[in-house]
C-alpha positions, 0 to 999 in steps of 0.5 A: 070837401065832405058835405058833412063837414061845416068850416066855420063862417067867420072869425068872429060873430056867429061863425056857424048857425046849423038847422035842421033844413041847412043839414037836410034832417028834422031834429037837431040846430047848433050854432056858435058865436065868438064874441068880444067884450061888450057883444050881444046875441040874442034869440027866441026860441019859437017851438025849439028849446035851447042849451047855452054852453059857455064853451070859453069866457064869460058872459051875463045871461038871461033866459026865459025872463030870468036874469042868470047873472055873469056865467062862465070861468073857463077861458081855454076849454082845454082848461077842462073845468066843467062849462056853465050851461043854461037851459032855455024852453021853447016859447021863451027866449034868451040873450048873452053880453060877453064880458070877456072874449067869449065861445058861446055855443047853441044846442036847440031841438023841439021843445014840449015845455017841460022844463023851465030855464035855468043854469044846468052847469058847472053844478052836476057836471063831473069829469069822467074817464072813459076807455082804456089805453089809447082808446080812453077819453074824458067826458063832461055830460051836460044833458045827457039822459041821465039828467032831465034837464031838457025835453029832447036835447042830449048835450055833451064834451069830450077831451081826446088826449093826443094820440087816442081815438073816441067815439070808438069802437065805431057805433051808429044810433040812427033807428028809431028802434028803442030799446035796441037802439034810438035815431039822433042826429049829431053835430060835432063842434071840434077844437085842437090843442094846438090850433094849428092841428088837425083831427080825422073823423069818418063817417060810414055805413056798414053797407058802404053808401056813405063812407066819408073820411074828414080832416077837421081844424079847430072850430069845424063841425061834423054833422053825423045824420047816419052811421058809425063816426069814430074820431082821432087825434095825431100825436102832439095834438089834443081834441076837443069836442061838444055833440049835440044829439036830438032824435024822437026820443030823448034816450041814447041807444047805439050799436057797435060796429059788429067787426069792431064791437070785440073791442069793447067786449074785451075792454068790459072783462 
């Protein structure tokens, strides 16, 4: 199996907890927990910030000393309404009591303390189309730069229909070389639609050093420390995934792959 794909570590619980030193780089830490109703996660946040993103269920929150209420009304994510988010600041901490069965998934990255807690979604978060053809796919942007809601983290979801490809033409973000392009980490937390399919991601470099094709099932992480990392979904089944981004620069710079970047010029026309 590709080192750079994470099974989940149980069924129920926290079924992944991805840090910077599990994952061999510096930024970027998620971690999934699948809870029943009555079940408490908790957390401090030490010198990291974090997104809370009620990925399925409900849940009451709180965050850096705030009581958020009860969050969360979306109980498939392939119901694609716009998730409930909460942003939490480093030096602060959080906790979440499911009231439903409940997916709740944890973005952290350093944090500088410039933003204070706070629920950061449904409010603000659109279902936007991307692409054309098979090549197109819908994205929530939770926090992504155009949003300043955090201090490093970039946070978002896409829906790949049956049969399409995303994150494609291939792309990369992985110098630190703003503004041609900026260094994150990725993680991608994948879920199918039906549970019993299956996804395909690759991630390669261009040099031919790291060139790894994986099959992914619901609830796998991908970690993308490097190169390009197209994803598709076979026909008659859907794909969701949440990418978590976080480098020394809260900005989203990439490059197309230079075989492949024609696509997306002739898709711009």
């Amino acid at each position: 199996m590709s080192h750079l794909k994470v099974s989940p570590a149980a069924k129920h619980g926290q079924i992944h907890h991805i840090t910077p030193s599990s994952a061999d780089w510096s930024y970027v830490g998620f971690d999934v927990h699948v809870l029943s109703p009555g079940d408490r996660v908790a957390a401090d946040t030490g010198d990291r910030e974090a997104i809370l993103v009620l990925v399925e269920g409900k849940a009451e929150i709180t965050g850096g000393g705030h009581a958020l209420g009860e969050l969360g009304d979306r109980m498939s994510v392939f119901d694609k309404r716009a998730p409930h988010c909460v942003y939490v600041p480093s030096g602060s901490d959080w906790a979440a009591v499911a009231t439903t069965d409940c997916t709740l998934a944890v973005c952290t990255a350093p944090g500088k303390g410039g933003h204070d807690a706070q629920i950061i979604g449904p409010a603000g978060i659109a279902l936007t189309e991307r692409g054309k053809g098979t090549n197109t796919r819908y994205i929530h942007n939770i926090a992504m730069e155009d949003r300043d809601v955090a201090d490093s983290l970039l946070v978002t979801e896409v829906y790949t229909p049956a049969g399409h490809w995303s994150s494609y033409p291939p792309h990369r973000h992985d110098e630190d070389d703003y503004p041609n392009m900026t260094y994150l980490e990725e993680t991608y937390y994948h879920r199918l639609n039906p549970q019993s399919g299956f996804g395909i991601q690759r991630v390669f470099t261009e040099d031919g050093e790291l060139d790894e094709t994986i099959a992914v099932h619901d609830h796998d992480v991908v970690l993308v420390p490097r190169g390009h990392h197209p994803c598709g979904a076979p026909y008659g089944y859907e794909m969701y995934y949440l990418n978590v981004m976080a480098g020394p620069l809260r900005k989203w710079r990439f490059k197309n792959h230079p075989d492949h970047d024609w696509i997306a010029q002739r898709d711009a026309t």
